[in-house]
C-alpha positions in Angstrom: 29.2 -18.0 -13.9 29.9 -14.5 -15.0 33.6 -14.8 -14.6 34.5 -17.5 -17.2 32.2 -14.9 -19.4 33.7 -12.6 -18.8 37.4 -13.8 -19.2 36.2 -15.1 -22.2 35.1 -11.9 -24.0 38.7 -10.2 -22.6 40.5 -12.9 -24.2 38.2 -12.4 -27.6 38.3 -8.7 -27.7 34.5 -8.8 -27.5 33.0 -5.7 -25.9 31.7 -6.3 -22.8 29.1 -4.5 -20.8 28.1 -5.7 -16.6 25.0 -4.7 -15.2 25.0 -4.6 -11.0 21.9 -5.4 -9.6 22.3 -4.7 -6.2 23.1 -1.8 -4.1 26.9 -3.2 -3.1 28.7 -4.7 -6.3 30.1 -8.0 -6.2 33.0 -9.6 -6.1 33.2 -10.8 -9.5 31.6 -7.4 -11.3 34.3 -5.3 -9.1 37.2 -7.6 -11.1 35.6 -7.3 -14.6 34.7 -4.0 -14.7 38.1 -3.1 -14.5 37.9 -4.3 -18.5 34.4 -3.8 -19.3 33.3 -0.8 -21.8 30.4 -0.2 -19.7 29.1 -0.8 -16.4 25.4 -0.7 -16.1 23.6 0.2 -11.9 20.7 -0.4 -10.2 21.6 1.9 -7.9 23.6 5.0 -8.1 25.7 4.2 -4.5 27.0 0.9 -5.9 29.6 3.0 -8.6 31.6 2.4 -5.2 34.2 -0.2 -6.7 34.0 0.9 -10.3 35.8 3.8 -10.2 38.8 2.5 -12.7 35.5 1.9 -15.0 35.7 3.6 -18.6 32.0 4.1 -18.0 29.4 3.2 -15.4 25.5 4.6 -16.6 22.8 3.8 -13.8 20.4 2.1 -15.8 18.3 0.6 -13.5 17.0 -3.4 -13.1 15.6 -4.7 -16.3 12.3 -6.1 -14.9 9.7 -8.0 -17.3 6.8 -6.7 -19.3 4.5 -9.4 -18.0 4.9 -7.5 -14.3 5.4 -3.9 -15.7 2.4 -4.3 -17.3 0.3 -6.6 -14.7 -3.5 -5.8 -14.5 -4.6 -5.6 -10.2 -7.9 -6.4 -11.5 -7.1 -9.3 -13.3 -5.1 -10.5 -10.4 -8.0 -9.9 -7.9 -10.0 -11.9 -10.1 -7.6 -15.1 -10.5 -6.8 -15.2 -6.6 -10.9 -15.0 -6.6 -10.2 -11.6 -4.2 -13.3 -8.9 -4.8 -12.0 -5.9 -6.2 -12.9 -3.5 -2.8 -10.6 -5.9 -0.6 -7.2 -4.5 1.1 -4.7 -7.3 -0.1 -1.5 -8.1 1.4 0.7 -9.9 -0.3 3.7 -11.9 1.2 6.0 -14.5 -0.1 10.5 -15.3 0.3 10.8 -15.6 -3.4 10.5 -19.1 -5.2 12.2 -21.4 -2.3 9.8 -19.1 0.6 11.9 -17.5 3.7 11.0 -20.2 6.7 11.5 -17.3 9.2 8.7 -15.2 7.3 6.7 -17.9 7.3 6.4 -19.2 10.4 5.2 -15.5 11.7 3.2 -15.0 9.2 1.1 -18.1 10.5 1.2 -17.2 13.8 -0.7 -14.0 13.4 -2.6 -14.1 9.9 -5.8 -14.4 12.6 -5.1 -11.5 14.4 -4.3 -9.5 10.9 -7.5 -11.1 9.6 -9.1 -8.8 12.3 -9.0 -6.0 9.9 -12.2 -5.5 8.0 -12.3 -6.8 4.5 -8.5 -8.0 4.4 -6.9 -10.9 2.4 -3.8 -12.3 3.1 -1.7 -14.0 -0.1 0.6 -16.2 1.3 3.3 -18.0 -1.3 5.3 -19.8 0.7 7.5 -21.3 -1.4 7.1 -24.6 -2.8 9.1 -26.8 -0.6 7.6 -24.9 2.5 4.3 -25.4 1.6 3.4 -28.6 3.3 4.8 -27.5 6.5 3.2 -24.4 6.5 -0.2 -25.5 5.3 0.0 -28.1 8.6 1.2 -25.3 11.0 -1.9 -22.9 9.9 -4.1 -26.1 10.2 -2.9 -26.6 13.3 -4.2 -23.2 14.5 -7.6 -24.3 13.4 -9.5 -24.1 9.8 -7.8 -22.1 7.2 -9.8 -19.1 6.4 -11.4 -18.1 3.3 -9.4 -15.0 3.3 -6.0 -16.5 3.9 -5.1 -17.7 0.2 -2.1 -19.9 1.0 0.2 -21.1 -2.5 3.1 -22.9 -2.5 4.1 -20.8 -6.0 2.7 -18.6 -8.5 3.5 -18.1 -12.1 1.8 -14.8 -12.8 3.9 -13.6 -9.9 2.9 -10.0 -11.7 -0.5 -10.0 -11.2 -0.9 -10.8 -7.6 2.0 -8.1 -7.2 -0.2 -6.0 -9.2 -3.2 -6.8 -6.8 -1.3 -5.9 -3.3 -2.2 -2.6 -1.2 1.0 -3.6 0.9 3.6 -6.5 0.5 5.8 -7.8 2.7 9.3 -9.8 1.1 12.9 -9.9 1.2 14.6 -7.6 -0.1 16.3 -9.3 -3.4 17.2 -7.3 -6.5 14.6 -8.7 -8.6 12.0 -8.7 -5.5 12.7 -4.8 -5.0 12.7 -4.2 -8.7 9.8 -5.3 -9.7 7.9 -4.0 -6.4 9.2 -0.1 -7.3 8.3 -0.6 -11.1 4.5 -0.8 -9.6 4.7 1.4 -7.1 3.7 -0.8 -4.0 4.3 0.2 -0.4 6.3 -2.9 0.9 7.8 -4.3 4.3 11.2 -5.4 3.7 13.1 -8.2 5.9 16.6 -9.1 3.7 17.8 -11.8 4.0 20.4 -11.9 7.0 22.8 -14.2 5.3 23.1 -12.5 1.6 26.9 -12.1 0.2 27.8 -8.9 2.0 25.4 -8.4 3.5 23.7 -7.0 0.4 20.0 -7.0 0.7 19.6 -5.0 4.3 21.5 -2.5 2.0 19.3 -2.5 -0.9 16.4 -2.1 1.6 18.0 1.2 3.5 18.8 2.4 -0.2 14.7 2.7 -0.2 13.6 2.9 3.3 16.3 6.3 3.1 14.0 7.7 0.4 10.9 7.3 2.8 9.9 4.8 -0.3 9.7 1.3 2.0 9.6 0.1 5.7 12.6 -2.1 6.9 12.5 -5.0 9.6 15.6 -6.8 10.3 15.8 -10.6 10.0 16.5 -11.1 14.1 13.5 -8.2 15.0 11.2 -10.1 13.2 8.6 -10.8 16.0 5.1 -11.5 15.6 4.2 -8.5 18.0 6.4 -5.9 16.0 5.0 -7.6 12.6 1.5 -6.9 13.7 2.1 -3.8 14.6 4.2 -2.5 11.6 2.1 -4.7 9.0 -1.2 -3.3 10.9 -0.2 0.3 10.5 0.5 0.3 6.8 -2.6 -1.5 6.3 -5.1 1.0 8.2 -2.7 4.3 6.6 -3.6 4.5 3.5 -1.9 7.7 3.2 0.8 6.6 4.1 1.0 3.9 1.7 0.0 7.0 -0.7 3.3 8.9 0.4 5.5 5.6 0.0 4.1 5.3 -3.6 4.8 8.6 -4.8 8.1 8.3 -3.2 8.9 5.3 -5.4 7.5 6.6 -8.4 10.3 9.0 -8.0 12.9 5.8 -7.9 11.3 3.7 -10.8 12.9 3.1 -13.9 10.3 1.3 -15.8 12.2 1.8 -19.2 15.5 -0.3 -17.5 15.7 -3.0 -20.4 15.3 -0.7 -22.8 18.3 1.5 -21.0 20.5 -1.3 -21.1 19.7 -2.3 -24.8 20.9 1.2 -25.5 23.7 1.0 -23.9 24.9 -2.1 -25.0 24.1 -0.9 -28.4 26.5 2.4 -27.9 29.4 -0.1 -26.8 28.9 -2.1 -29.6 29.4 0.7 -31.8 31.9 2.5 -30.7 
C-alpha cells in the first residue's frame, strides 16, 4: 500500500519521509526513497539501497507505550504466574508459527522438568484448537503450561518473560529489545528476502539473541538451547545488557522529529 502513497505525495509535492523496519529494505522503500526527504532505519546495515537518499537518520522501530512501559508484575499476576517463577514466553505473532508449535508441544513436559518454570504458549488464534488437542493428547495439560490462543496486553506477558522464544519480525524484535529480554529467534523461512533470519543475525552478531533456523528446529536442539538459557541466568544477564546497548526506546519520538525537520525545511 505504500506505493500509491507514496506516488501520491511525489505527484502533490508533499514531503515525504519512509521508515524501514527491517534489516534489508524493500522493494517498494528502495523505489521511493529515491524521492523521499528522509529515510528513517531500524537498523543501520539496511542504508544498503538508499544511497541516492537526500537523507537517511536511523531512528529506530517506533514500538508502543503500552509495551515500553509494561509492568512484569502485573503480567505475572494476570497469567496468575507467582512472582518467583522463571517464565518463558513463546508465541508466532497473531496467526501462531505451526512449526513452533508443534515442538513446542512435544517437549513442554520435558521443559516442565525445570524447577518452578511456566511455559506461556499463544499459539495463535486459528492454531489454537489443534494445538490444545495435540497437548491433550499427550495427557492432561499442566497447571504450568498456560496455553492462549491470543493476548491483547501482548506487553505485559512480554514484560513477565525470563526468556522468549518467537520469530523474528520487525515489530516482534522491536518490542523484545525495548525490554531487554534474552530471546530465541526462529524467522520465518519464507519472509520477502529472506528478511527475518537477517534481522535475527543483526542481533545474535551483537551477542544480544540466540538464532535457530526454521529447518534445525528439532525438539532435541530446542530443549537443549531453550534449557540452557533457562538454567544461565547469566547469561540471559549478558544478552540483556547487550541489548540495552541496541534499544531505542525513544524511536517514535525520533521519527516525530524528524518528520517534523522535513516538514519544515
Amino acid at each position: 500500500m505504500c506505493i500509491p502513497v507514496g506516488i501520491a505525495a511525489i505527484l502533490t509535492r508533499t514531503p515525504l519521509v519512509i521508515h524501514e523496519q527491517n534489516s534489508v529494505a524493500g522493494l517498494a522503500n528502495r523505489i521511493l526513497g529515491r524521492y523521499a526527504q528522509a529515510v528513517a532505519l531500524t537498523y543501520p546495515e539496511s542504508s544498503v539501497g538508499f544511497e541516492g537518499s537526500k537523507k537517511v537518520v536511523v531512528t529506530g522501530n517506533p514500538v508502543r507505550p503500552a509495551v515500553r512501559n509494561a509492568d512484569p508484575v502485573a503480567g505475572r499476576m494476570a497469567l496468575g504466574i507467582p512472582p518467583e517463577a522463571l517464565v518463558l514466553v513463546v508465541f508466532g505473532g497473531s496467526r501462531g508459527a505451526r512449526r513452533i508449535n508443534q515442538v513446542l508441544v512435544e517437549t513442554h513436559a520435558e521443559l516442565l522438568k525445570i524447577d518452578g518454570l511456566h511455559i506461556v504458549h499463544i499459539t495463535g488464534v486459528h492454531e489454537y484448537p489443534s494445538v490444545l488437542a495435540a497437548a491433550a493428547d499427550e495427557g492432561p495439560v499442566p497447571e504450568r503450561y498456560h496455553l492462549l490462543g491470543y493476548v491483547d496486553d501482548m506487553g505485559s506477558v512480554l514484560a513477565a518473560a525470563d526468556l522468549i522464544v518467537a520469530r523474528a519480525g520487525a515489530t516482534s524484535i522491536a518490542e523484545i529489545t525495548v525490554l531487554r529480554k534474552p530471546a530465541v529467534y526462529v524467522p520465518y523461512p519464507h519472509a520477502t528476502d529472506d528478511h527475518q533470519s537477517k534481522n535475527a543475525a543483526s542481533l545474535a552478531e551483537a551477542g544480544a539473541a540466540v538464532v535457530i533456523p526454521d529447518d534445525q528446529l528439532k525438539p532435541a536442539v530446542f530443549i537443549e538451547m531453550v534449557t540452557a538459557l533457562l538454567v544461565d541466568s547469566v547469561t540471559r544477564d549478558n544478552i540483556a545488557a547487550a541489548l540495552s546497548g541496541l534499544a531505542i526506546p525513544d524511536a517514535a519520538e525520533r521519527l516525530a522529529e524528524l518528520t517534523r525537520q522535513v516538514h519544515n525545511d
